[in-house]
KEBA-405976 format. One record per residue (C-alpha): residue number from 1; residue in three letters; x, y, z. Coordinates in Angstrom, 2 decimals, always signed. Each point is the difference from the previous one (the first is absolute). Layout:
BEGIN
+-----+-----+---------+---------+---------+
:   n : res :      c1 :      c2 :      c3 :
+-----+-----+---------+---------+---------+
: NUM : Ala :       X :       Y :       Z :
...
+-----+-----+---------+---------+---------+
END
This chain:
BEGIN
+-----+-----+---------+---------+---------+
:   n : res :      c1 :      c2 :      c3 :
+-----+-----+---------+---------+---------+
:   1 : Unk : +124.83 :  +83.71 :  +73.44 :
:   2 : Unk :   -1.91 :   -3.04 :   +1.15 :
:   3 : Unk :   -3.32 :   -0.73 :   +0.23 :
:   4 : Unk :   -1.97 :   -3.16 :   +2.30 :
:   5 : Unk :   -2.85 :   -1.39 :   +0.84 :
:   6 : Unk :   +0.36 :   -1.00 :   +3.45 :
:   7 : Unk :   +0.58 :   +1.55 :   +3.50 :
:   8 : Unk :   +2.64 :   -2.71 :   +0.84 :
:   9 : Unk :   +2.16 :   +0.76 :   -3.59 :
:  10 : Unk :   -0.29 :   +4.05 :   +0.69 :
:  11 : Unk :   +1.45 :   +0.14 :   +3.55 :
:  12 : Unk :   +2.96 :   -1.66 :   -0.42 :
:  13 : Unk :   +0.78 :   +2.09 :   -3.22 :
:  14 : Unk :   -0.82 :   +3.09 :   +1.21 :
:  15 : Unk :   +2.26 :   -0.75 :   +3.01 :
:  16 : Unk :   +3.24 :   -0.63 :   -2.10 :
:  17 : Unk :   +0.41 :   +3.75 :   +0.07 :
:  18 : Unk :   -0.66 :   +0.28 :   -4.22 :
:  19 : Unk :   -3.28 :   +2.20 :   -0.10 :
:  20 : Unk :   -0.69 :   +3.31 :   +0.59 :
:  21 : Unk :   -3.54 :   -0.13 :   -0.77 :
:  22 : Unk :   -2.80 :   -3.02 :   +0.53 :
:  23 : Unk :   -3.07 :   +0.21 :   -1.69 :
:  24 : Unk :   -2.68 :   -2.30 :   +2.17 :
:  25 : Unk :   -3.43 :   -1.05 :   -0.85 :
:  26 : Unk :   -2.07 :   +0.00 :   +2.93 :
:  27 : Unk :   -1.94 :   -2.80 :   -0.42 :
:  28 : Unk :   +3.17 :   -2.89 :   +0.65 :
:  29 : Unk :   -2.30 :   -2.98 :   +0.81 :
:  30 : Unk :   +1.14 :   -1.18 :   +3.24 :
:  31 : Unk :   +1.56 :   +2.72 :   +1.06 :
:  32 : Unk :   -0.79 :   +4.35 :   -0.77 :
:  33 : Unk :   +2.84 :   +1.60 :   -2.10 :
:  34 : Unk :   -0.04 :   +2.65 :   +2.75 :
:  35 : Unk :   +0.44 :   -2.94 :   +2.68 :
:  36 : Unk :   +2.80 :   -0.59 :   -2.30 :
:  37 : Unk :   +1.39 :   +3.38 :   -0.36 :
:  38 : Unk :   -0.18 :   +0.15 :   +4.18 :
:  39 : Unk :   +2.41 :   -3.01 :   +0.15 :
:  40 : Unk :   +2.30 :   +1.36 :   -2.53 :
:  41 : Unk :   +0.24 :   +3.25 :   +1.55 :
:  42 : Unk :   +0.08 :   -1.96 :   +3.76 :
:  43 : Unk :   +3.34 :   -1.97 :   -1.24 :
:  44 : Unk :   +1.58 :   +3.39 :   -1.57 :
:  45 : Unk :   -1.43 :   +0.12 :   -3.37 :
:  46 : Unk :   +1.28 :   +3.86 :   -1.21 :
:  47 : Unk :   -2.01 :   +0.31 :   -3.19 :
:  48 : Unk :   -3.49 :   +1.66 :   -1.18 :
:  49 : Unk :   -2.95 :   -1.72 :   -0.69 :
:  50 : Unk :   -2.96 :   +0.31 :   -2.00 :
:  51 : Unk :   -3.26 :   -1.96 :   +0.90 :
:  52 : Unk :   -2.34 :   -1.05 :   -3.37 :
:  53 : Unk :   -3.87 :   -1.07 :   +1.28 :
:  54 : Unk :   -3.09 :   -0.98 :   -2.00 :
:  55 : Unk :   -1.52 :   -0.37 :   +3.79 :
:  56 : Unk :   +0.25 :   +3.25 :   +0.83 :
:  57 : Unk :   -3.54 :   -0.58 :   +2.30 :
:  58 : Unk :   +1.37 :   -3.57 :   +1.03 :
:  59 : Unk :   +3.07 :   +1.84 :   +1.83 :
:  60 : Unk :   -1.09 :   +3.18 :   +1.01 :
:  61 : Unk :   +0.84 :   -0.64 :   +3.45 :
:  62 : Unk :   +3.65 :   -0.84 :   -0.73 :
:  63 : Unk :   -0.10 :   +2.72 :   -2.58 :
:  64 : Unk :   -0.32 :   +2.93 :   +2.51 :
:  65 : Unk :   +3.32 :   +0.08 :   +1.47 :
:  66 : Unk :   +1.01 :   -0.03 :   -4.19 :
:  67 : Unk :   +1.55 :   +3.21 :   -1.59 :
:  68 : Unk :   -2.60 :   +0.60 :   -2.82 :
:  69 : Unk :   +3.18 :   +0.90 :   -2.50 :
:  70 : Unk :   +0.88 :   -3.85 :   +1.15 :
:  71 : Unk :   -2.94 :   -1.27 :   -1.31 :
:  72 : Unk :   -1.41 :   -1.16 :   -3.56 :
:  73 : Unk :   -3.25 :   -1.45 :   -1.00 :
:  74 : Unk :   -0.40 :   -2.59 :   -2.49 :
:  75 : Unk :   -0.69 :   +0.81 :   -3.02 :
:  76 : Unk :   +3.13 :   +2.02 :   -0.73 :
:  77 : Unk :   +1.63 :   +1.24 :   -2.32 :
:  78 : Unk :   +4.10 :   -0.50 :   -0.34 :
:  79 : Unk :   +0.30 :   +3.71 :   +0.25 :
:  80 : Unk :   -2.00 :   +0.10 :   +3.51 :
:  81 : Unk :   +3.13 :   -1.71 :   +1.22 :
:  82 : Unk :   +2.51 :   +2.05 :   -1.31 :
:  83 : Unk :   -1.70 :   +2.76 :   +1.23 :
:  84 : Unk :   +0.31 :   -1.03 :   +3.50 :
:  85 : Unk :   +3.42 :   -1.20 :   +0.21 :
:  86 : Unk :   +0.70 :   +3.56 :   -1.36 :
:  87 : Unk :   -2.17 :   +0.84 :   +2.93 :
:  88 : Unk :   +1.82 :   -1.91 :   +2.32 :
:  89 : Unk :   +3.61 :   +0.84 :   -0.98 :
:  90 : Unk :   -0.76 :   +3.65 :   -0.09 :
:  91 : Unk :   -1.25 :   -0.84 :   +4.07 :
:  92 : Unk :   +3.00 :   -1.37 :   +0.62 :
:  93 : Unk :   +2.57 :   +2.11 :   -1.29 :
:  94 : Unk :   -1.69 :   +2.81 :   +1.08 :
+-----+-----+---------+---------+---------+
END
């Protein structure tokens, strides 16, 4: 487990093949965690991803091509995240 706070620290990481899951906030400053998420997945990034927003409004437009079960709103609680990696893993092994 790792956790960052920039765009230019996460891609690297999540490149070296370690993580199966990525949990992005949207809101990345210069650049969108789904932006980031697109490059990732563009240079062979296998893993899941869950996208966490208090600018649910602000991003609505890159939002809609989002899997709702993808998706948390800020506030959450820690169990709101379990629940959807759960969620996801069920997906995929299904």
């Amino acid at each position: 487990m790792a956790g960052v706070t920039k765009a230019e620290i996460a891609e690297p990481l999540a490149l070296t093949g370690m993580f199966d899951l990525l949990i992005l906030d949207i809101n990345l400053g210069d650049i969108t965690g789904i932006e980031l998420y697109r490059k990732l997945k563009e240079r062979g990034f296998k893993g899941e991803v869950i996208f966490i927003t208090a600018f649910t409004d602000r991003y609505r437009e890159d939002l809609k091509d989002i899997e709702q079960r993808r998706l948390v709103e800020k506030p959450f609680k820690m169990y709101t995240i379990v629940e959807r990696i759960k969620e996801l893993s069920r997906h995929v092994n299904s």
